[in-house]
C-alpha positions as CSV (number, residue, x, y, z in Angstrom):
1,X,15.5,-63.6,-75.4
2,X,19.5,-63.8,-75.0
3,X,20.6,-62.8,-71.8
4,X,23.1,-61.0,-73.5
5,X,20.8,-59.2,-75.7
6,X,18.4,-58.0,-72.5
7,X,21.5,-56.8,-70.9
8,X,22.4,-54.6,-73.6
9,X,18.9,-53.1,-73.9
10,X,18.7,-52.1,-70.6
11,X,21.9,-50.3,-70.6
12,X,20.9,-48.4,-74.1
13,X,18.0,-47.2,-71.8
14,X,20.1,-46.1,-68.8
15,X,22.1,-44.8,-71.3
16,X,19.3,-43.0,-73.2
17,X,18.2,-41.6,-69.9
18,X,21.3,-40.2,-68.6
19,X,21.5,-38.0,-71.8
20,X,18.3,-37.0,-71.3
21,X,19.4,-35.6,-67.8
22,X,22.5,-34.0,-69.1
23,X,20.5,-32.0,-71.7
24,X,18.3,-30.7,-69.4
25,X,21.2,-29.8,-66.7
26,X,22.7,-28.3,-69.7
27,X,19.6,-26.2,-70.6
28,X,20.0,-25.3,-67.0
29,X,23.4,-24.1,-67.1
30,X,22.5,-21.9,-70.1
31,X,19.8,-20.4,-68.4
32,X,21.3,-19.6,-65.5
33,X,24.4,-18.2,-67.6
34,X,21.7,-16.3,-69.7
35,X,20.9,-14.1,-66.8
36,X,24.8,-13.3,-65.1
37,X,23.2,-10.8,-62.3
38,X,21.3,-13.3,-61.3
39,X,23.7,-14.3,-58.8
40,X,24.5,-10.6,-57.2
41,X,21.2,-9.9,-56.6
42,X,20.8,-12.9,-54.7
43,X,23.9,-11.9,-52.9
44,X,22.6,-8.5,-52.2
45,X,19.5,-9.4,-51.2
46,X,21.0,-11.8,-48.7
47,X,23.5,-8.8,-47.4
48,X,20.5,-6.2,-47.3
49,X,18.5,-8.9,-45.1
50,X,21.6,-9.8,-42.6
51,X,22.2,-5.4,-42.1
52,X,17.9,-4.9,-41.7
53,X,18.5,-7.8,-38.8
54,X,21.6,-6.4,-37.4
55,X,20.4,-3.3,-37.3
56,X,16.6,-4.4,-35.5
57,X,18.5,-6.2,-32.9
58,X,20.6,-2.9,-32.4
59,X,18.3,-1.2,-32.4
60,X,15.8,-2.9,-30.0
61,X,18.6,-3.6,-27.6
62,X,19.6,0.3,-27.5
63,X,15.8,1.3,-27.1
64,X,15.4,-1.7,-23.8
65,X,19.0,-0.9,-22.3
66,X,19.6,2.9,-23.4
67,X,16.3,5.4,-24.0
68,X,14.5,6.2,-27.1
69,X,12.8,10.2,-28.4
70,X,9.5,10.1,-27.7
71,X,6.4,12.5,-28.8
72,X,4.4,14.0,-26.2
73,X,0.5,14.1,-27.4
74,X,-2.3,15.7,-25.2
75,X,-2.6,18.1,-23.0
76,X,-2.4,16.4,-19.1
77,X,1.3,17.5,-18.6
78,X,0.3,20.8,-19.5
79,X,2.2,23.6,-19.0
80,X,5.6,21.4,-18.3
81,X,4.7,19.7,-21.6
82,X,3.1,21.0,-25.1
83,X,2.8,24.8,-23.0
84,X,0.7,26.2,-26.3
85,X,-2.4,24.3,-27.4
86,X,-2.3,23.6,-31.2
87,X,-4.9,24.2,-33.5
88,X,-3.8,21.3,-35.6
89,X,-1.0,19.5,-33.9
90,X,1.5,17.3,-35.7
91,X,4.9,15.5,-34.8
92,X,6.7,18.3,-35.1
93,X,4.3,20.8,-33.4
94,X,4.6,18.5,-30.1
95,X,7.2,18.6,-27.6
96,X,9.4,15.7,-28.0
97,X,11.4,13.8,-24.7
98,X,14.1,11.5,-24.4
99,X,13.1,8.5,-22.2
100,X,15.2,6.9,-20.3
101,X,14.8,2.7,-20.4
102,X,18.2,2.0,-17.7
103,X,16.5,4.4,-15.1
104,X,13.2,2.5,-15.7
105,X,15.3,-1.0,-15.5
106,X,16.9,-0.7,-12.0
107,X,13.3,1.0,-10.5
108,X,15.5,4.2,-9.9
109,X,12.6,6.5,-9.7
110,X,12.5,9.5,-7.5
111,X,9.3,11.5,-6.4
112,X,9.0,13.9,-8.9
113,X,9.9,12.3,-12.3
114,X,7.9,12.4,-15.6
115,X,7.6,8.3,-15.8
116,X,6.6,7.2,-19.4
117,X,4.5,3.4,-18.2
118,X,2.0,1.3,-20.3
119,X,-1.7,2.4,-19.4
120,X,-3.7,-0.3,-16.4
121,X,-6.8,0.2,-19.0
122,X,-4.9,-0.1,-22.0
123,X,-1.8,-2.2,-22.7
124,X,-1.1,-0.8,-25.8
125,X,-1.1,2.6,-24.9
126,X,1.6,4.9,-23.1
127,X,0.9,7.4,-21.1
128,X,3.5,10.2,-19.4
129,X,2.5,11.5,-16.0
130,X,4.8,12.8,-12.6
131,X,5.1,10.4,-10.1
132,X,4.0,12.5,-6.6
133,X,3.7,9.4,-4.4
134,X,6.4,6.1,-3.9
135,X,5.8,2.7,-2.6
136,X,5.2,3.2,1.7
137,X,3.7,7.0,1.1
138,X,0.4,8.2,2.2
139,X,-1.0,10.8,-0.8
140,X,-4.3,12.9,0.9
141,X,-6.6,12.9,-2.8
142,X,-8.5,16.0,-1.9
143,X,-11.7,14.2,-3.4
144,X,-10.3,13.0,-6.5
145,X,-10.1,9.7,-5.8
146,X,-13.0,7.2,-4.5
147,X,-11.1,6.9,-1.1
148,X,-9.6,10.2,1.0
149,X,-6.0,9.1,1.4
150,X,-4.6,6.1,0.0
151,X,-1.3,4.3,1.2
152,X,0.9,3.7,-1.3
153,X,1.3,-0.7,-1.7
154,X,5.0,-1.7,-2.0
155,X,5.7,-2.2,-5.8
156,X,3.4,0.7,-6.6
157,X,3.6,4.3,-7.5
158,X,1.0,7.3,-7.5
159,X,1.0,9.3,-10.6
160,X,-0.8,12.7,-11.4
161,X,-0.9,14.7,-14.8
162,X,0.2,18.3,-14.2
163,X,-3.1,19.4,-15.8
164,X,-5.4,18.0,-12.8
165,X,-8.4,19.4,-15.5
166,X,-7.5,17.6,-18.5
167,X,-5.7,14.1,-16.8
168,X,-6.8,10.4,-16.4
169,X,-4.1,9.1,-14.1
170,X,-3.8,7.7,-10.3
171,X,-7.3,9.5,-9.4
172,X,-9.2,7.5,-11.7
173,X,-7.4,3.7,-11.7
174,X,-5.4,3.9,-8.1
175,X,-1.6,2.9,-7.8
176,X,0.1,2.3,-10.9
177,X,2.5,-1.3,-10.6
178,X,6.1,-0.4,-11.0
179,X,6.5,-3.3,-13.8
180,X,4.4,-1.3,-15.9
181,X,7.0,1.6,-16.1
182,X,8.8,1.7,-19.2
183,X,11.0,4.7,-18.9
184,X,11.6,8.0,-17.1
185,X,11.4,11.5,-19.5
186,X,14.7,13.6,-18.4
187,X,15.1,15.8,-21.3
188,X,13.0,17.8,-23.5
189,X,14.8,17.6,-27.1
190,X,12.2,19.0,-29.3
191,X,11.4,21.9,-30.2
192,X,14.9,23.8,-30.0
193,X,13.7,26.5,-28.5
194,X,12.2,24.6,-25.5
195,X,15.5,22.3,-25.0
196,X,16.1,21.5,-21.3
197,X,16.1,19.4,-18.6
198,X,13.2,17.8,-16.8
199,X,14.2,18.4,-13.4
200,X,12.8,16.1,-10.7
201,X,10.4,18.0,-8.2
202,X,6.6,18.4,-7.6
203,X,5.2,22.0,-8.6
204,X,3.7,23.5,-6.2
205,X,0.3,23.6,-8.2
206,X,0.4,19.7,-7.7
207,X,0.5,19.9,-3.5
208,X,3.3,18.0,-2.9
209,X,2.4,18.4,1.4
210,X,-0.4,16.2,0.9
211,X,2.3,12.9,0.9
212,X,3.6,11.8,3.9
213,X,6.0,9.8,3.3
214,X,7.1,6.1,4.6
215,X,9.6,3.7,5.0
216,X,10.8,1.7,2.0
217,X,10.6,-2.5,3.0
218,X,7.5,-2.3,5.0
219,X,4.4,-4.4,3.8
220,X,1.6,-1.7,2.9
221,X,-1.6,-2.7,1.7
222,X,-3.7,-0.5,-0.4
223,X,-6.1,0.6,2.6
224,X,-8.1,3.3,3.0
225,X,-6.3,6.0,5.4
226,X,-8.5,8.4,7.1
């Protein structure tokens, strides 16, 4: 075969299958103009996703730096929190707190305050009790505990549900490790009637006379004082 005659068939077919490519771009472009919204709904949906993961980073950087509301189930802090028992309790038949995450952040805890911490038997569960003993103090447990007084190891808090009855806190697991604190409960916000501030002090139900307290920057150790 001529030389010239191959060179022209193979250009006919290059030819033949660039039209072929241009028809179906072309079907393309008629589909794609058959359906005009196509293209703000993809730009919507594209908007809607960059506010939902503004507003999560917001949001989670407000809850670690600032505080977050919180519902108050149970009845351990009893009567400072949920005072009447209810028969069928719901999220808005609870008492509700605001936690305070920059308080928890700098270790700023004072004896006293309702500390909101993750649970030593239970990561995934928080638990609100009142710190009564700080890193250095000796707490007397009056029986409650396996040992009579314990000394408070640096790094660790003593925590006690107001409800001594109806509580699983520092007289069942010991010291509770500061990193485990999450937040500190300063207001109640819900129900309106019950608005106020938690203040920062014992009751004297809870004994506050059996700590002694110590020094802050001595090495403790979590020994058995008699």
């Amino acid at each position: 075969m001529d030389r010239n005659n191959l060179r022209t068939i193979v250009l006919e077919l290059l030819d033949s299958r660039t039209v072929t490519s241009l028809r179906k771009q072309l079907r393309l472009s008629e589909q794609i103009s058959f359906h005009p919204r196509l293209g703000k709904v993809i730009r919507f949906g594209c908007q809607v996703c960059k506010l939902v993961l503004l507003g999560y980073c917001v949001g989670n950087t407000t809850i670690n730096l600032v505080g977050y509301p919180a519902s108050v189930n149970g009845k351990s802090m009893q009567p400072t929190l949920n005072p009447v028992p209810s028969q069928s309790p719901g999220w808005l038949d609870m008492d509700w707190v605001w936690v305070s995450c920059w308080r928890a952040r700098r270790y700023n805890f004072v004896r006293g305050d309702l500390v909101v911490y993750n649970s030593p038997k239970d990561p995934y569960e928080y638990l609100i009790k009142r710190l009564i003993a700080a890193e250095g103090d000796t707490i007397k447990t009056g029986g409650r505990y396996s040992q009579p007084a314990v000394r408070i190891p640096q790094g660790h808090i003593w925590v006690e549900g107001d409800n001594w009855n109806n509580s699983v806190d520092s007289n069942k697991y010991g010291p509770v490790p500061k990193g485990l604190v999450s937040g500190v409960a300063t207001h109640i916000i819900w129900p309106p009637s019950r608005m106020q501030m938690l203040v920062s002090t014992v009751p004297a139900r809870l004994q506050p006379h059996r700590v002694t307290r110590g020094e802050v920057g001595t090495e403790w150790s979590n020994s058995c004082v008699s």
